[in-house]
N, C-alpha and C positions, 0 to 999 in steps of 0.2 A: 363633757357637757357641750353640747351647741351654743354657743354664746353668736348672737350679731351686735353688733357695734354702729350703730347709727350716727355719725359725726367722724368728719377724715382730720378734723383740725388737729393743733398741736395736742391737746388732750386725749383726744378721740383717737387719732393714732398711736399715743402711746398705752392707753387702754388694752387697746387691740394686739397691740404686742406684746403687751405683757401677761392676758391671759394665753395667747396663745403661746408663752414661750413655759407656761405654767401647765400647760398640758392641752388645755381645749380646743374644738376645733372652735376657729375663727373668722366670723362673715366682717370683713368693712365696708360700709355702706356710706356713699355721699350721694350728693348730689353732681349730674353729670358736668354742668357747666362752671361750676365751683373748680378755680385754682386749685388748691389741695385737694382736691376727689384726682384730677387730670394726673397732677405730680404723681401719685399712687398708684394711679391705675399705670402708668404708661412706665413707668420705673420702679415702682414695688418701695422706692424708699422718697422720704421728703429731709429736712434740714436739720431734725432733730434724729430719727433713727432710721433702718432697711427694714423691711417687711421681710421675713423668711416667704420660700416659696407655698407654703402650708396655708396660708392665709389667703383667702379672696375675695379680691378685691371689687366691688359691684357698685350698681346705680340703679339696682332694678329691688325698689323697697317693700315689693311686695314678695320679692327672692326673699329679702334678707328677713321679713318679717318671719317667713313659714321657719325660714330654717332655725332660728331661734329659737330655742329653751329659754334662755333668759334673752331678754333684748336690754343692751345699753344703749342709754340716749347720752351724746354729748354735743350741745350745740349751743348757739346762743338763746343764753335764758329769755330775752325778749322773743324769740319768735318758736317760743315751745306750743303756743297755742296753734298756732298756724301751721307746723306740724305734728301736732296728734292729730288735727283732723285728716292728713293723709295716712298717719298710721291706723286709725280707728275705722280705717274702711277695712281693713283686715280681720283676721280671726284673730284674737288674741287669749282667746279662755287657754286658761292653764298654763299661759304664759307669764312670767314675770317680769316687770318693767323697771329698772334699775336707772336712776339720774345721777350722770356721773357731772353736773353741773349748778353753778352757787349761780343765784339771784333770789328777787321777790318779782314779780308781775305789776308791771306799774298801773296799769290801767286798774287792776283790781284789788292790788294787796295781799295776793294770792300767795300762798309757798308754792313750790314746781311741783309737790307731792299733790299739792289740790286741784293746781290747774291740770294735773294728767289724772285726775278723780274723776274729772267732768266726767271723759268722754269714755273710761271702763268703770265694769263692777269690779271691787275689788276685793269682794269674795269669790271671785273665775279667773281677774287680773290683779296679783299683788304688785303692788310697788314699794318700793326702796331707793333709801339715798346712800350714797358712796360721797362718803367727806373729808375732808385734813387736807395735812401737808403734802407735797411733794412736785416733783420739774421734771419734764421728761430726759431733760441733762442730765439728773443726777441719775434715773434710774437704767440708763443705758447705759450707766458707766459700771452699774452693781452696784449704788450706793442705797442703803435701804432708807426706809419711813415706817411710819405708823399711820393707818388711816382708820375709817370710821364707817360701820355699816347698818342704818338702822330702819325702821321700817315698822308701819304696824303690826305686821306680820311675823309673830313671836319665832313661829317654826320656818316660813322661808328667810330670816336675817340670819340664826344659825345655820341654814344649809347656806346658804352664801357665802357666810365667811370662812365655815368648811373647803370650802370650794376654792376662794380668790386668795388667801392665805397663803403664803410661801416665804421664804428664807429673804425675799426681795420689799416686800410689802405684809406687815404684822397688822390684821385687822381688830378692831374690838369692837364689841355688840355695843353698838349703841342704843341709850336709853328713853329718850328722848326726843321724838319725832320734831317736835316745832322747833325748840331751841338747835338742835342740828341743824337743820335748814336758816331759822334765822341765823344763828351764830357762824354758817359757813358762809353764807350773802355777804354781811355785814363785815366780815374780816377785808374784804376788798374794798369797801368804803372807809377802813379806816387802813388801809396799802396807799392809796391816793392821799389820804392827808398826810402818811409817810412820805412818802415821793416826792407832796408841795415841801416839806421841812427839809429835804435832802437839796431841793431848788435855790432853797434861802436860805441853804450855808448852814441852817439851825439841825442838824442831826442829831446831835448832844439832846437837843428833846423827845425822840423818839422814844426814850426809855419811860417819862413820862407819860406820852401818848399812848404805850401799849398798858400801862397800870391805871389811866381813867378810859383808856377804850373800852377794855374788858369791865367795867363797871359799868361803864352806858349801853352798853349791847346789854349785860346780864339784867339791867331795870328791865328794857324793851322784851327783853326773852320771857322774862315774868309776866308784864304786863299782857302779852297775847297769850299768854295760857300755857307755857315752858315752864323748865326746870334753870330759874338762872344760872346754878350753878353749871350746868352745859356750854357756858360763854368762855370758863375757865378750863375748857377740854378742848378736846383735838382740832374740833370741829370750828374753832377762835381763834382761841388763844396760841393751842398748838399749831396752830398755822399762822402766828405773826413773822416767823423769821424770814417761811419762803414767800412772806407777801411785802412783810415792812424793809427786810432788808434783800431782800435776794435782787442781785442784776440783773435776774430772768424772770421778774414779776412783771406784768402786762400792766397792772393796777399801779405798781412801786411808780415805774418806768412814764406814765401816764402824769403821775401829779407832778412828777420832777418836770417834764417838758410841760406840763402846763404853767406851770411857776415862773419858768425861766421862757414863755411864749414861742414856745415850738409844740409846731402840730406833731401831735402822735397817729399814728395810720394803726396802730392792731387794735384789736379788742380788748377796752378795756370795760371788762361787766361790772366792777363798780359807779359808772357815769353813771346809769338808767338807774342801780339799785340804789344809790343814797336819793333819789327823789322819790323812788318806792317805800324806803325807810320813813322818811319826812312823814310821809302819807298816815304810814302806820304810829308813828308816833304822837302823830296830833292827833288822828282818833282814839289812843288809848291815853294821852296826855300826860306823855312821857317823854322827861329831861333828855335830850341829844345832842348835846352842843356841840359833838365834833362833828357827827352825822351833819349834825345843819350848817358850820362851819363850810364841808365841802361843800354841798348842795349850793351855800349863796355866792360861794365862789364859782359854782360849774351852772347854775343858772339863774340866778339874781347880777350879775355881772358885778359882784361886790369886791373890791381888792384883796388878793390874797393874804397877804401881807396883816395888812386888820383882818381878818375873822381871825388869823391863827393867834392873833396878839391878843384878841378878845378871851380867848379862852383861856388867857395867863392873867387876865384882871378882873376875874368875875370875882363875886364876892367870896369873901377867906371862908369857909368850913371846913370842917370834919372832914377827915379823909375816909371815913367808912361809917 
């Protein structure tokens, strides 16, 4: 299968290597004046893995568009709108769009599946999300995972997981479009309230954090029209270890130096999506106190230290 890969970042190149080491042929596409497109293109490999020679490496997105059968997108989720409009200048009929990337769309409250709705039909162009656990560390080393492939599209989710499947990554048909996408956003807003707890010495609460996190996301998954129980799958829950505890979480790594008042420099896509959650929850009017916890810490300038303590004095109920 022609697969292109839209996005050279950490994700985005390890995507790319590992469909292509799974068989296909493989386009990487960045952008030309993007550090990581440069690294790639001019050396085939960056800090996580090497490009084999079989893969190529481009900036010209109207190459990588044609040459795709499927096209993956991996970039930052705030600015997927601002590039569909240069992918949608292309032909895409019968093409399939694959988001290999967790947020919601702050401006609009959007999932990434709606906002690349806009601008194709997607009875000509199906899309799909690719969700769960996993680091480009581990899977260069052969360490496997389990991930998540779902999509409205009954018949291309199964050719896809046909497709991306292998002894390194075990896919499952995902069933539930919104809660995938919510429940894969929202694991990263609750990686940064990890990260603030690792700051402030309190780790020992994590264990907590991941049994009312997945409860507050599963309301939220409900209330916009999901299957809560999705919060408690891959797409969540199954992804709190590479998020709450892993050393190479971007999210983790983020609350910790914010806690402890050091700047962090990578991406971390939980920052934009717990104000995109906020959003959604007070139009569906729905309980979030960890979601809102980060939020009035990352932009209410509220001390960290109290929101997390709030969340251990709110009033006693029922655990379910």
């Amino acid at each position: 299968m022609n697969v292109s890969v839209l996005g050279c970042g950490r994700w985005g190149s390890c995507i790319a290597w590992y469909l292509d080491k799974i068989g296909h042929n493989v386009y990487s596409c960045g952008l030309e004046d993007a550090p990581e497109f440069i690294e790639l293109y001019n050396t085939h490999k960056n800090s996580y893995l090497t490009y084999p020679e079989s893969i190529t490496v481009t900036s010209d997105l109207e190459k990588a568009v044609a040459h795709g059968e499927v096209i993956v997108i991996s970039i930052s989720c705030q600015h997927l709108r601002e590039y569909m409009q240069d992918i949608s200048k292309n032909d895409l009929s019968g093409k399939t769009i694959v988001l290999c990337m967790k947020g919601v769309e702050v401006e609009t409250g959007k999932r990434l599946s709606q906002v690349v709705g806009d601008f194709v039909d997607e009875n000509k162009t199906p899309i799909a999300v690719w969700v769960g656990p996993g680091h480009p560390q581990d899977y260069v080393k052969g360490i496997p995972n389990c991930m998540v492939i779902d999509s409205k599209n009954e018949a291309i989710k199964l050719k896809l997981v046909e497709e991306f499947t292998s002894e390194l990554i075990r896919f499952y048909y995902g069933t539930d479009l919104i809660g995938s996408e919510i429940g894969a956003a929202a694991k990263n807003v609750i990686g940064i309230a990890a990260g603030m707890l690792d700051g402030l010495n309190s780790t020992s609460l994590k264990g907590a954090l991941m049994a009312r996190g997945t409860r507050e996301i599963a309301r939220l998954i409900k209330a916009v029209g999901g299957n809560e129980m999705s919060a408690y799958g891959l797409c969540h829950l199954g992804d709190y270890e590479a998020t709450l505890f892993s050393p190479w979480s971007h999210n983790r790594m983020f609350g910790e130096d914010f806690a402890k008042g050091i700047k962090y420099d990578k991406l971390a896509e939980g920052v934009m999506t717990s104000k995109a959650l906020i959003k959604l929850a007070d139009k569906n009017n729905v309980d979030v106190p960890i979601v809102r916890a980060v939020y009035n810490a990352l932009f209410e300038n509220k001390p960290i230290k109290e929101e997390l303590n709030s969340l251990f004095m709110r009033q006693v109920k029922s655990e379910f």
